[in-house]
C-alpha positions in Angstrom: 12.1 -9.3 1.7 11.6 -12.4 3.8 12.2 -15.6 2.2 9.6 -18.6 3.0 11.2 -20.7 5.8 13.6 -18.4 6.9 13.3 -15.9 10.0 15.9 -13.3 8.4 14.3 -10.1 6.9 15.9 -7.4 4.7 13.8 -4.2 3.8 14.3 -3.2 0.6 14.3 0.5 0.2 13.0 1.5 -3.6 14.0 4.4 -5.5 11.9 4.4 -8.2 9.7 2.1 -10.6 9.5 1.5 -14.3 5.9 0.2 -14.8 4.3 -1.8 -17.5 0.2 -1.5 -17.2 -1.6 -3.9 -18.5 -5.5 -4.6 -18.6 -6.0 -8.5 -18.2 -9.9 -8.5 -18.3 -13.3 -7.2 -17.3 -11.8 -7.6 -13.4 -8.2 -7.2 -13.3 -5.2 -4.4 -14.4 -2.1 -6.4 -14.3 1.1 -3.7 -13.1 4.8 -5.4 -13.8 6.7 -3.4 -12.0 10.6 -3.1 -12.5 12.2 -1.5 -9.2 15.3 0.8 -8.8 16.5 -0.1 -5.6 18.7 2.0 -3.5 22.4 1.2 -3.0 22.1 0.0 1.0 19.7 -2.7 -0.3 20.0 -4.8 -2.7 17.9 -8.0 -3.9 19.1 -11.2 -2.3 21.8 -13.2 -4.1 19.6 -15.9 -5.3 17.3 -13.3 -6.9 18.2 -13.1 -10.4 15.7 -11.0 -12.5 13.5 -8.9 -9.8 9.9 -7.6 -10.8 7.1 -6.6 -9.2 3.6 -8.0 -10.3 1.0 -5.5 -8.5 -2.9 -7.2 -9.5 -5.4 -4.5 -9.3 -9.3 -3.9 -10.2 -10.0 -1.4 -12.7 -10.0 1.0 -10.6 -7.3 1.0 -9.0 -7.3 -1.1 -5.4 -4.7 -3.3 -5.1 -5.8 -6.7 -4.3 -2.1 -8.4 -4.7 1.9 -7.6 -4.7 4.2 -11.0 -5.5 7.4 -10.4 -6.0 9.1 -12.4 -9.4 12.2 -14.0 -10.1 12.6 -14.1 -13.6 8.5 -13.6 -14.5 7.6 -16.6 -12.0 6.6 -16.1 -8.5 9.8 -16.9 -5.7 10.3 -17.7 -2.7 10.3 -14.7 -0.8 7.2 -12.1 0.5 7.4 -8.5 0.8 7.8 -6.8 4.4 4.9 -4.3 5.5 7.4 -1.3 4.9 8.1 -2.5 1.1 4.0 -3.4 0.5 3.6 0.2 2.1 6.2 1.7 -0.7 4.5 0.3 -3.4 1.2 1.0 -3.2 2.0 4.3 -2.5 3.6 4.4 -6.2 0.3 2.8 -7.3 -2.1 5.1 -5.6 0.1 7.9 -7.3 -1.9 10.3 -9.6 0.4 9.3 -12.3 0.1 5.9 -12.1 -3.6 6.0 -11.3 -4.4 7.7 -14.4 -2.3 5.0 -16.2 -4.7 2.3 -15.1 -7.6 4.4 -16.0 -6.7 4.3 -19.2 -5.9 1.0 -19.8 -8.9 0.0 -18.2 -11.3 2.3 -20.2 -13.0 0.0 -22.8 
């Protein structure tokens, strides 16, 4: 993650992802996503509640990632490698078919 101001960066590696998928309107599929990171890389200090909000049309292209600190946006942005890891998840079958569905009317 890279925090706003700051020219330090730490990669977060994520294990896995517990996701909530939610259809927001006639545009946008809104994907909280709650990460299990690995051991070597943890959220920063000041990070107190990390999630994931991952906006995407209904069918399925991401348009944005923001990371969230306790529901609200932060100060930090994600590194290429940890946009890279998540949209992977996202363009997963599994999860694909998730927004399908929600966004089915």
């Amino acid at each position: 993650m890279i925090k706003y101001g700051l020219d330090r960066i730490t990669e977060l590696k994520f294990r896995s992802f517990m996701p909530h998928v939610e259809r927001r309107d006639e545009q946008w599929i809104d994907i909280v996503l709650q990460p299990e990171l690995a051991e070597a890389t943890p959220v920063p200090d000041d990070v107190i509640d990390f999630t994931i909000l991952v906006i995407c049309t209904h069918d399925g292209t991401i348009v944005q990632m923001v990371p969230q600190d306790e529901d609200c946006d932060c100060e930090y942005g994600f590194t290429v490698g940890e946009k890279e890891q998540i949209a992977a998840y996202v363009a997963s079958d599994v999860m694909q078919r998730e927004i399908a569905k929600v966004a089915a009317p």
